[in-house]
LOKOL-896243 format. One record per residue (C-alpha): residue number from 1; x negated, y negated, z negated. Coordinates in steps of 0.05 Angstrom, whole numbers. Each point is the difference from the previous one (the first is absolute). Last residue first. Example, Ala and Ser with C-alpha at 12.3 -4.5 7.8 and 13.67 -1.06 7.14 Angstrom:
2
> 2 -273 21 -143
> 1 27 69 -13
//
This chain:
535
> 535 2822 -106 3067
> 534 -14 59 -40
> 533 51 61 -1
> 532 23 66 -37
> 531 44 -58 -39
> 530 -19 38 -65
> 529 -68 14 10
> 528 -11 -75 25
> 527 31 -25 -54
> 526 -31 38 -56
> 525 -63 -25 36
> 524 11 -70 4
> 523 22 11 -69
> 522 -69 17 -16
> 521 -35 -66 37
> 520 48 -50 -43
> 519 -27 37 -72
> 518 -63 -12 34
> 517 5 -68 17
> 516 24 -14 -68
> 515 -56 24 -37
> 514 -43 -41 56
> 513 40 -57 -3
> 512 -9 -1 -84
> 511 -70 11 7
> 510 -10 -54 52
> 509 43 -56 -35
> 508 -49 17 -63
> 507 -73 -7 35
> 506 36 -62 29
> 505 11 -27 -68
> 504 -68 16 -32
> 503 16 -22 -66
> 502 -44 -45 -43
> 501 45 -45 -40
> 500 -2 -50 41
> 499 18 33 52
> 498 68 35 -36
> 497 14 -75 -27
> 496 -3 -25 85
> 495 44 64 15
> 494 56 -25 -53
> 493 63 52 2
> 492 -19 45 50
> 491 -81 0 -20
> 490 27 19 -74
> 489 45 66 32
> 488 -52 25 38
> 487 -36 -5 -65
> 486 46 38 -40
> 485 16 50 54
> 484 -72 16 -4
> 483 -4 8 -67
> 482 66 41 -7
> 481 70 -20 -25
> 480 16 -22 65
> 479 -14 64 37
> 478 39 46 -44
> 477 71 -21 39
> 476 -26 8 75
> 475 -44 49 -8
> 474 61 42 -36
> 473 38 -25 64
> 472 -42 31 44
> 471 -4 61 -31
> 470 73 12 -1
> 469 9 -19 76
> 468 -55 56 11
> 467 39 51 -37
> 466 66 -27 42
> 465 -39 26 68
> 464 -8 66 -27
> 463 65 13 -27
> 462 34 -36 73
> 461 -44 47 39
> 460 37 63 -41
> 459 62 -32 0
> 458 0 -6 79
> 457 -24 68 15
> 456 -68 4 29
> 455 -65 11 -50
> 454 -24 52 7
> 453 -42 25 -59
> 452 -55 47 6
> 451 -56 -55 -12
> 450 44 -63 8
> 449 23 -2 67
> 448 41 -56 30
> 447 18 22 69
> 446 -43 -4 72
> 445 57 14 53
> 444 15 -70 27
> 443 -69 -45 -24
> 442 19 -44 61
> 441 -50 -60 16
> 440 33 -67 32
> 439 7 -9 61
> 438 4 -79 -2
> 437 -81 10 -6
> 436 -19 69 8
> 435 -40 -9 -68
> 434 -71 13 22
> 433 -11 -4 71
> 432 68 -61 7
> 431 -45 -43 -61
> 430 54 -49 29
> 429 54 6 -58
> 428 -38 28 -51
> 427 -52 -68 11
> 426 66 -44 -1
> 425 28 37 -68
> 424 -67 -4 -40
> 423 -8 -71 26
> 422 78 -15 -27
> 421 -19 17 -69
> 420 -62 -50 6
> 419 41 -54 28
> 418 56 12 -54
> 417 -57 1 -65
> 416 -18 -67 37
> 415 63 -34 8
> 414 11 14 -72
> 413 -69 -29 -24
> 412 20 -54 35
> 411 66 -7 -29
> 410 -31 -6 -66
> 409 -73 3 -4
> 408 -61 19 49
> 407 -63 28 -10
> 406 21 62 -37
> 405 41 26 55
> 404 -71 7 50
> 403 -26 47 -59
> 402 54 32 -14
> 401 9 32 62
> 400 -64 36 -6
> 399 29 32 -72
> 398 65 17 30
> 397 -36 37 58
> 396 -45 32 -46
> 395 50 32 -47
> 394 46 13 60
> 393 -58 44 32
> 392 -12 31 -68
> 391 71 19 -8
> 390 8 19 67
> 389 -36 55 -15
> 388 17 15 -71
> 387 69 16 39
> 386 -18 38 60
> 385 -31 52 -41
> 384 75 15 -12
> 383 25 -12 55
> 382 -38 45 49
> 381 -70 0 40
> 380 4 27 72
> 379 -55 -40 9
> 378 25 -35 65
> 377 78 -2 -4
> 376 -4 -1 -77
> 375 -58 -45 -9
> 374 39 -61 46
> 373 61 12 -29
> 372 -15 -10 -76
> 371 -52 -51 26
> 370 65 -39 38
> 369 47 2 -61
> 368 -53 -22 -49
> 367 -26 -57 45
> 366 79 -10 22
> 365 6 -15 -81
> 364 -63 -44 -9
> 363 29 -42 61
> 362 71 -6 -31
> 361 -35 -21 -64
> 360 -30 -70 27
> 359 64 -39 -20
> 358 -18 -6 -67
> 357 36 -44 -33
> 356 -39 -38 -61
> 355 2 -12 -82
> 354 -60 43 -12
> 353 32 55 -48
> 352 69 3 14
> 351 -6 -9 72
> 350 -55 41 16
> 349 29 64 -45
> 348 61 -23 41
> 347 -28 13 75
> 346 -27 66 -17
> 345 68 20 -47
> 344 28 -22 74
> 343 -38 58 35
> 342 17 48 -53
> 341 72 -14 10
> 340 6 7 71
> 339 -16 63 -11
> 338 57 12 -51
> 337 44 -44 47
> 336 -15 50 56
> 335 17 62 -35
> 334 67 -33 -21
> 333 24 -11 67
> 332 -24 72 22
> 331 50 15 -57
> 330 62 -41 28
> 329 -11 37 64
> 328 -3 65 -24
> 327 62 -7 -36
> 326 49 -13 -57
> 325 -53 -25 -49
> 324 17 13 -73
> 323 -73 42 9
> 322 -38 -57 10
> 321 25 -34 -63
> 320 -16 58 -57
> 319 -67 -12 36
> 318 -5 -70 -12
> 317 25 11 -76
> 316 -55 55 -5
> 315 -70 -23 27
> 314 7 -71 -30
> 313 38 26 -70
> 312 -61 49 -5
> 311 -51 -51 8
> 310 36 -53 -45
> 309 7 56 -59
> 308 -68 27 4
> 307 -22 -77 -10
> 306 52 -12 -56
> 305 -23 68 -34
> 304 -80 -23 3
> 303 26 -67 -36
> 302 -12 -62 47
> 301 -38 -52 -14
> 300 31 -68 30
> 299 -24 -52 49
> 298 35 -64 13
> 297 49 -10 41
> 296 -19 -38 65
> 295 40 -48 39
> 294 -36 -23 53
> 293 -4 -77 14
> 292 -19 -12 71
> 291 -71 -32 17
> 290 -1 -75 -20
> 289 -19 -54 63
> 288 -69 -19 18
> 287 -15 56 46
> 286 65 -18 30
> 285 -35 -70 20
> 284 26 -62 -11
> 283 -38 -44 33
> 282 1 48 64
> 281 -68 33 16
> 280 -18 -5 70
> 279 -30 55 40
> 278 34 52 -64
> 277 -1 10 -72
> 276 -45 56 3
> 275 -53 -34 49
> 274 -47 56 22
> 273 41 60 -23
> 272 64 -34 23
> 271 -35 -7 68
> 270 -18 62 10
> 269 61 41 -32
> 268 49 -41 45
> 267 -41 11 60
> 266 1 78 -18
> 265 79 -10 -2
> 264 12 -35 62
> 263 -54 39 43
> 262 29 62 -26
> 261 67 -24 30
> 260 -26 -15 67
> 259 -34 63 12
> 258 57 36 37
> 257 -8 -53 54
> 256 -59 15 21
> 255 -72 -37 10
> 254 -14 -60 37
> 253 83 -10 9
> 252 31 10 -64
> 251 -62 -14 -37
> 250 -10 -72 30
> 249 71 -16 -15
> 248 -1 13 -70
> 247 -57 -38 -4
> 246 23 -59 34
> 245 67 1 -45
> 244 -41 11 -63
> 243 -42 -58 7
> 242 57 -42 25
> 241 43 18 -62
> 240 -60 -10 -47
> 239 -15 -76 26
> 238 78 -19 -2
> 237 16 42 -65
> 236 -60 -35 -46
> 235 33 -70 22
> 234 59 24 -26
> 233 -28 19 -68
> 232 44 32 -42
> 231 -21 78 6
> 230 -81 -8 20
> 229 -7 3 79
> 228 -20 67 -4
> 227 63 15 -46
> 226 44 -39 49
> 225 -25 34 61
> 224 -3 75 -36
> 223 74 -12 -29
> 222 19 -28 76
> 221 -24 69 27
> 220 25 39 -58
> 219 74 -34 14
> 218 2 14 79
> 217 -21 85 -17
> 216 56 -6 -47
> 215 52 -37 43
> 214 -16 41 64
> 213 56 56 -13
> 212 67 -37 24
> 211 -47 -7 72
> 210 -25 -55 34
> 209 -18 0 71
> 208 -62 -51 0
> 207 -12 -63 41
> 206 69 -44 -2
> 205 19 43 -57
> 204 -53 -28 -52
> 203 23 -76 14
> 202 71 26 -24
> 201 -33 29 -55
> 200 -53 -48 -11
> 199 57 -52 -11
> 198 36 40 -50
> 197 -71 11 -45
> 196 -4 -74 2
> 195 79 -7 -27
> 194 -20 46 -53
> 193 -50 -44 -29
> 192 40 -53 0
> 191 49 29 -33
> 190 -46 27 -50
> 189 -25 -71 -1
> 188 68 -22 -21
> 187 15 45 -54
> 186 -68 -20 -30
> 185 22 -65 -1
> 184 71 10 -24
> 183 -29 43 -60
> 182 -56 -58 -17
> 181 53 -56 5
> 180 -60 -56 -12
> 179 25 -45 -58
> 178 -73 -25 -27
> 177 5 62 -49
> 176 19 51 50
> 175 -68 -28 43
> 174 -40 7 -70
> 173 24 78 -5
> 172 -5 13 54
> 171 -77 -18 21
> 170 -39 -1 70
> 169 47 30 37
> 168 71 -38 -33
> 167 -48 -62 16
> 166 -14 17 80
> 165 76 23 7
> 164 23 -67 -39
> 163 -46 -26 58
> 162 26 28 51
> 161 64 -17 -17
> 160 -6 -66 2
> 159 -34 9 71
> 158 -74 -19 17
> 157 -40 59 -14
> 156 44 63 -6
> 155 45 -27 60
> 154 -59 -24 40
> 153 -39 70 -5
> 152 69 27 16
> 151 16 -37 59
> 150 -73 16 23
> 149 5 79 -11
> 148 71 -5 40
> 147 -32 -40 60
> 146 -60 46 13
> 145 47 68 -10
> 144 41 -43 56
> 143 -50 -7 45
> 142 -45 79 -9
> 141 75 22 20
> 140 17 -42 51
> 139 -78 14 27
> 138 17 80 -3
> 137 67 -12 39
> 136 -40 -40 53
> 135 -56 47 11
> 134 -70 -25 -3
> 133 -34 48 54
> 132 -73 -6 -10
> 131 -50 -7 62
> 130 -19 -71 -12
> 129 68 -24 -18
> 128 60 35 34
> 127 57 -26 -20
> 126 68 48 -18
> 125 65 20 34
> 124 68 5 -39
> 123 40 -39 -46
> 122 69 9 -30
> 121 -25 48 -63
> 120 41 65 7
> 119 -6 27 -71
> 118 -21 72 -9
> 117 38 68 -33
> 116 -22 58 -23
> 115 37 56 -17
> 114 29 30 -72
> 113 74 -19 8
> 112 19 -84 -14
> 111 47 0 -61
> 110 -19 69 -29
> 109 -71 -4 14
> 108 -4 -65 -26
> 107 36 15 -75
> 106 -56 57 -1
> 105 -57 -46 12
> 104 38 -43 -52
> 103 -2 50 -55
> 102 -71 13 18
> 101 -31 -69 -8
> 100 49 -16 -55
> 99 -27 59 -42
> 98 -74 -24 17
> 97 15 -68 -14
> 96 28 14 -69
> 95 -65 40 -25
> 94 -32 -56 34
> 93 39 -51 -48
> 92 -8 47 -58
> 91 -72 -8 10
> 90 12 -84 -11
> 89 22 11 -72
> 88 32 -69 -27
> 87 19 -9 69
> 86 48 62 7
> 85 64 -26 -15
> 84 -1 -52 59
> 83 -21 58 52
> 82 77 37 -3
> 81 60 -41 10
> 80 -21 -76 14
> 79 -64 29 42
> 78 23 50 37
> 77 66 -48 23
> 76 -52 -59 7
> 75 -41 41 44
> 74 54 36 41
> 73 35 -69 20
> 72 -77 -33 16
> 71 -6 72 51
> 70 60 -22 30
> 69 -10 -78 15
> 68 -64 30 28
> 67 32 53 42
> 66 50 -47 25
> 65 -50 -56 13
> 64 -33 48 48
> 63 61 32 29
> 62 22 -78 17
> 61 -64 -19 31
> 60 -6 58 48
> 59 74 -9 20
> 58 64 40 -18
> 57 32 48 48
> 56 18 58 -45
> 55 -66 34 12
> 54 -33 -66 -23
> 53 29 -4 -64
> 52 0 69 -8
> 51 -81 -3 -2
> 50 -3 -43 -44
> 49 34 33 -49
> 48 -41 55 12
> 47 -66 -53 -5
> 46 27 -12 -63
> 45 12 66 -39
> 44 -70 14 17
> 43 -23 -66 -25
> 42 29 9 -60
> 41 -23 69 -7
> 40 -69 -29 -10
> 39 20 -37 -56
> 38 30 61 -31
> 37 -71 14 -36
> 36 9 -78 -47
> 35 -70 -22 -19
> 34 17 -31 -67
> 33 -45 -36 -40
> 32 68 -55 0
> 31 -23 -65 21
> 30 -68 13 47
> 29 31 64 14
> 28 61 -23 41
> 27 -47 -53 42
> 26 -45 58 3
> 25 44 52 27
> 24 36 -43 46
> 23 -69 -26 27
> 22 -14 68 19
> 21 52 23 40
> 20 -3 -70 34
> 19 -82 17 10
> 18 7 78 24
> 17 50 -31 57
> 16 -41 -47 23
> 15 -77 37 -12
> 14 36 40 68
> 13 -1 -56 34
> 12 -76 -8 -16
> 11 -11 68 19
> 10 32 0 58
> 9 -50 -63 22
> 8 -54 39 -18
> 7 8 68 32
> 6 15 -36 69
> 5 -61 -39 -19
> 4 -43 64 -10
> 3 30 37 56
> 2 -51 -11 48
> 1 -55 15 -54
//
């Protein structure tokens, strides 16, 4: 209990930095249903500018208004060339995020190297107030977060351009029609936006080292505080980001480190199972908005020589293309993308029938990878009963997972399909009795067998492998024109129609995440076998 206010007061400093990440998301959001994945970069790219600022001889101030002035330069460049065209279709946004996200990690590691770096703030010492050490650094930072959240809360409420922001949130098309610049508004808030996530960057490296690779781990963190929060509502950021700080905190230090990130994503699955839509539900919620359009053909009969015909052109034009392949390398590329393959026909059957990402199949994959392992090392038991194996254990993962996913909507129901995913990762992670933790499991030695058959050369494991790709995709294309596939289909394109009309829509999302959770769960296993490695 000594500690307790120490814990507390870093805590709430830290709830600083999680809240300007987080208000840049929801400011962006509240116009554009976009929650952009770079954003977190941003603040990376920041606090290194920062950082040379005050290496070259710069003050404190300076480096911070630098970083911000740098951040707003990225934004509006991001969001002039790329984010604009993706508004009509807010998951092409992430899509877009998560390329920018890595292309600029990789653009930072060539400018600044791949260490750390801090910002030298220009105060040292700290109070002492009834046994706690309030450090003067942390209290700049806790002051300034303080002073940016109430400019903004001033600027949105009192400001002409807060309120065309307020009336381009609450409706477009009427703001466009009273003369509100709806593109130049929304260009400005992502400015704004990313002018926040500058200042927590050079705020960021007055406490933390900072390194090129932080800017996805910083972006989940402010996703979770806005999402908790519900995405537009500031107010909804302030309480969540304290919460969250606080609790972070209290992990770290009452229990260990290594647990913080399962505490973010098992809070995240909590509370949005208790309030889907958030602590405080924006006015215009994402549950509200329209799911994405997906384009779907409609269902055909096909002739029994057109279905022979598309499984024997699958099997033989993509081997007729491994073998034009002028080495071993190039072919242990193509191995992977047919494994890869079945995992993503997992994450498309989803898509194309249900209308939503799932982010939760990297989980059910390491659950197939790791019980492939796991049975081999201790049962001695091989790939190929292996596979029905993790099957079933996929099957029922998916399924469970469901359940929590069906509650929410949207990006909600996206944030928790990632939270669950990540659990699976986190618990493999620290289970160190079970999984070796970083260590990984090695499978080195233990071949695919089938029955007399070794399987070892690369075109034999790539034959075997492409089979599976094959009946994935004949899932994928037969599903629609089934009864199921109908009705997953009908709940996509009007759930409250599919009610009323008696279906049992989260007895349907289950089914379909189980089927897919499997298929997920066996290329676990193909890639485990293949890689001769779980980790």
């Amino acid at each position: 209990m000594n500690v307790l206010p120490q814990t507390l007061f870093n805590g709430l400093v830290a709830s600083g930095i999680f809240l300007l990440v987080a208000l840049g998301i929801t400011v962006v959001f509240g116009l554009t249903r976009l929650v952009n994945f770079a954003h977190g970069q941003f603040l990376v790219v920041a606090c290194f500018l920062a950082s040379e600022v005050t290496a070259h001889g710069g003050s404190f101030w300076l480096a911070l208004f630098a970083a911000a002035i740098g951040a707003g330069v990225i934004g509006y460049i991001t969001e002039r060339l790329a984010f604009r065209w993706t508004y009509v279709n807010p998951y092409n946004g992430l899509i877009v995020g998560l390329g920018l996200l890595t292309a600029m990690e990789g653009i930072t590691v060539k400018i600044w190297g791949t260490g750390p770096v801090t910002v030298h703030a220009p105060f040292n010492g700290s109070y002492r107030v009834f046994g706690t050490s309030l450090s003067l650094e942390r209290l700049l930072v806790l002051g300034v977060t303080v002073a940016l959240t109430l400019i903004l809360l001033a600027a949105i409420r009192f400001t002409p351009i807060g309120k065309k922001i307020r009336a381009t949130h609450e409706n477009p098309v009427a703001a466009r029609h009273v003369g509100v610049n709806v593109a130049r508004v929304i260009t400005l808030t992502f400015v704004s936006g990313s002018v926040l996530a500058g200042f927590a960057g050079g705020l960021m490296g007055t406490l933390y080292p900072v390194s090129p690779y932080d800017g996805g781990a910083l972006i989940i963190q402010g996703f979770v505080v806005a999402l908790l929060g519900g995405l537009g509502s500031v107010e909804g950021a302030i309480i969540a980001s304290v919460a969250y700080g606080i609790g972070e905190t209290l992990v770290a230090t009452y229990m260990r480190p290594t647990f913080v990130d399962a505490f973010t994503y098992v809070a995240v699955v909590a509370i949005l199972i208790v309030r889907p839509t958030g602590l405080i539900r924006s006015t215009s919620s994402p549950e509200e908005a329209q799911p994405p359009v997906v384009k779907r053909r409609p269902p055909r009969s096909w002739t029994r020589a057109e279905q022979v015909a598309l499984v024997v052109g699958g099997l033989a034009i993509p081997v007729v293309f491994f073998n034009m392949l002028p080495n071993a390398t190039y072919r242990s590329l193509a191995i992977l993308a047919a494994i890869y393959a079945v995992g993503v026909y997992a994450i498309s059957i989803v898509y194309h029938m249900v209308g939503a990402i799932s982010l939760a199949h990297n989980g059910l994959m390491a659950i197939g990878g790791y019980a492939a392992a796991l049975i081999a090392l201790h049962f001695g038991i091989g790939f190929l009963p292996a596979l029905p194996i993790a099957l079933v254990l996929g099957v029922v993962a998916g399924g469970l997972m469901a359940y929590p996913m069906s509650r929410a909507k949207g990006h909600y129901m996206l944030l928790v399909a990632f939270a669950l995913g990540q659990i699976v990762i986190e618990v493999a992670s620290n289970w160190n009795s079970l999984t070796l933790g970083d260590q990984g499991l090695s499978l080195i030695g233990r071949t695919i067998t089938l029955g007399p058959f070794h399987i070892t050369t690369l075109y034999a494991q790539f034959l075997l492998f492409l089979v599976f790709v094959v009946i994935c995709a004949v899932v994928r294309y037969v599903m629609p024109g089934t009864d199921f596939g109908r009705r997953l289909v009908s709940i996509s394109e009007n759930d409250p129609l599919a009610r009323s009309l008696g279906l049992n829509v989260r007895s349907e999302l289950v089914r379909i995440f189980a089927l897919t959770g499997g298929i997920a769960a066996v290329s676990g296993v193909l890639l485990a076998y293949y890689q001769q490695y779980v980790g």
